[in-house]
C-alpha positions in Angstrom: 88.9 55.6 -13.5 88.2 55.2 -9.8 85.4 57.4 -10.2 84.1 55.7 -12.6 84.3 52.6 -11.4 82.1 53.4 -8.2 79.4 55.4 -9.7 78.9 52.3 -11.7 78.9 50.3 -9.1 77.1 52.8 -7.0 74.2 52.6 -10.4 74.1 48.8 -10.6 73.1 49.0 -6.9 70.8 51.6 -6.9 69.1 50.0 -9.8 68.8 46.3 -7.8 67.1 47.9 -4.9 65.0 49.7 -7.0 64.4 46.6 -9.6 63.2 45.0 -6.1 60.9 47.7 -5.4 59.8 47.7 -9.6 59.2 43.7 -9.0 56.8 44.6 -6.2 55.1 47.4 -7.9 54.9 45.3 -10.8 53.3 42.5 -9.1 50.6 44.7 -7.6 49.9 45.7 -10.9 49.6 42.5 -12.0 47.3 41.7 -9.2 45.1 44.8 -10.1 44.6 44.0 -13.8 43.4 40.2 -13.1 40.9 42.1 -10.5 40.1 44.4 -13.1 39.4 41.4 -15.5 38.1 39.1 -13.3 35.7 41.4 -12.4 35.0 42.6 -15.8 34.1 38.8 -16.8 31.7 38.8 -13.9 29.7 41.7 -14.8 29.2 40.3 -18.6 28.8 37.2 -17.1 26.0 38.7 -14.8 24.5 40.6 -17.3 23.7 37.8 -19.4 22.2 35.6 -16.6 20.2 39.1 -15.6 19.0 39.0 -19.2 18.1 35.2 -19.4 16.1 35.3 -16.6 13.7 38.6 -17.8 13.3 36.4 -21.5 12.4 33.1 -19.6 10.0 35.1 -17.0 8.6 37.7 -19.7 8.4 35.3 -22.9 9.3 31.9 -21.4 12.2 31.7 -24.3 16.4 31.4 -23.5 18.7 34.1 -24.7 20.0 31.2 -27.1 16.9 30.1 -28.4 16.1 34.0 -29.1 19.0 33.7 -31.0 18.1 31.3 -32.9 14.6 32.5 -33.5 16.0 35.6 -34.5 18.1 34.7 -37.2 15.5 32.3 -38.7 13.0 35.1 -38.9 15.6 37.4 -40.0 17.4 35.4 -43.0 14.0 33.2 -43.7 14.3 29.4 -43.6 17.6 27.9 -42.7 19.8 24.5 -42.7 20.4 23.8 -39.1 24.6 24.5 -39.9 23.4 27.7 -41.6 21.7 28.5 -38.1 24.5 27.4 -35.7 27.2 29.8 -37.9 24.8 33.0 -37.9 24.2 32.2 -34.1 28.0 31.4 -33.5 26.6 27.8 -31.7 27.6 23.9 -32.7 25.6 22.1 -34.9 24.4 20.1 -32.2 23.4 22.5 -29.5 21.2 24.0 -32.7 19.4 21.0 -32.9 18.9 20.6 -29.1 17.1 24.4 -29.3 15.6 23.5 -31.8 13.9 20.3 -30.1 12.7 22.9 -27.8 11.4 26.1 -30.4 9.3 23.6 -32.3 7.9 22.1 -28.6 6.5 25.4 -28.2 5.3 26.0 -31.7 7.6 28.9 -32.5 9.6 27.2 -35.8 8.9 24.0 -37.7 11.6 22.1 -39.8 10.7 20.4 -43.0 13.2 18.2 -45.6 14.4 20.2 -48.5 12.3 19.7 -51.7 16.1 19.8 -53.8 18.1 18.0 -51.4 16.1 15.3 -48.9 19.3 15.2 -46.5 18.8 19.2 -45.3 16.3 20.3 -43.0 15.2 23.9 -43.5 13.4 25.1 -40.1 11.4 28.2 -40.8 9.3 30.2 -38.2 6.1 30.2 -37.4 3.0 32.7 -37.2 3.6 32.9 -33.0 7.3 32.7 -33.7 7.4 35.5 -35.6 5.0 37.7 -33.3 7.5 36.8 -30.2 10.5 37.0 -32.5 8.9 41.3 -33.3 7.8 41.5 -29.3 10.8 40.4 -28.3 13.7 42.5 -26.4 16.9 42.8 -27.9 19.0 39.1 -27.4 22.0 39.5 -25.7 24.1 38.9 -29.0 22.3 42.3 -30.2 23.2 43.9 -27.3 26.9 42.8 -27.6 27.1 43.6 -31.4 26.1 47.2 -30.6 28.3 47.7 -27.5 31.2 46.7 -29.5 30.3 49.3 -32.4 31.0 52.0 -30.3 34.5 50.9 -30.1 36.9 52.4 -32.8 38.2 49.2 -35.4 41.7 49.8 -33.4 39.7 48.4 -29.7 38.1 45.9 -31.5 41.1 44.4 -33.0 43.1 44.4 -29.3 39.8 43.2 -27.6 39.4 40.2 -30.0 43.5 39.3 -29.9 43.2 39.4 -26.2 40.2 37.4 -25.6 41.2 34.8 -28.6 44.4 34.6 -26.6 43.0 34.1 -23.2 40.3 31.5 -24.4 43.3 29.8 -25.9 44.9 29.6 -22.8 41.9 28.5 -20.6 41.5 25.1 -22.9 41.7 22.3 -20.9 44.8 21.1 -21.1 46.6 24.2 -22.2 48.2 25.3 -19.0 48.7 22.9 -16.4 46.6 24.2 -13.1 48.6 24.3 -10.0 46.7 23.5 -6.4 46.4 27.6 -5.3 43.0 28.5 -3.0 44.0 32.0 -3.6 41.1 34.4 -5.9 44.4 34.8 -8.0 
């Protein structure tokens, strides 16, 4: 029984120095995954101010407002909701685009015939000849990175994402003063 009774104590030990030596490894690893993330947002976050700035110097039009272009010459004339769900935007921030396509003559927006209360904005003759000279919108470029993923990737990238976004509303996790990157 004395035998025992040390090399279970001698195990218990063993494992507390080691669990402080796990607890550090852990935390590194922590550390290197919220790098890894962090700068994983800041590439796609670079890559779509990168890609902005070519459509507003090459075609004077924003990655959203190519979007939006987009989806009216793609699906034909839309309600302003129907727009803002294919481009994944709110209503309003449509209609602020909007203001700005029809400015440069690229869509128009008339009243329903059926229904007076919905707009339909369909796109123009120079709409429709930036819409085809147009490079790929960010959103395009997105859709088909994410194809190349298996259905499995997908799924874990979307949980993870929807879970983080979750957690980053204001208000969802009470921020502590830190001047630390993490």
């Amino acid at each position: 029984m004395a035998n025992e009774d040390i090399a279970s104590k001698k195990l218990i030990l063993e494992n507390t120095v080691e669990g402080g030596v796990l607890s550090s490894c852990r935390l590194q690893e922590k550390a290197g995954y919220q790098l890894r993330i962090l700068s994983s947002v800041r590439r796609i976050i670079r890559a779509i101010e990168i890609n902005s700035r070519k459509l507003v110097s090459q075609h004077n039009i924003t990655g959203p407002q190519l979007d939006c272009l987009l989806a009216v010459a793609n699906y034909g004339p839309l309600s302003t909701t129907s727009l803002a769900r294919q481009v994944v935007l709110s209503p309003s921030t449509v209609v602020g685009i909007l203001d700005r396509l029809e400015r440069k003559g690229l869509v128009t927006r008339r009243r329903d015939t059926a229904d007076r209360r919905i707009v339909r904005i369909a796109i123009t003759d120079t709409g429709a000849e930036l819409a085809a000279a147009a490079p790929s919108s960010f959103m395009m470029v997105l859709s088909q990175s994410l194809e190349t993923m298996s259905s499995e990737e997908q799924d874990a990238l979307t949980e993870a994402l929807e879970r983080l976004v979750e957690h980053m509303e204001p208000g969802s996790i009470p921020l502590q003063k830190s001047h630390s990157v993490l």
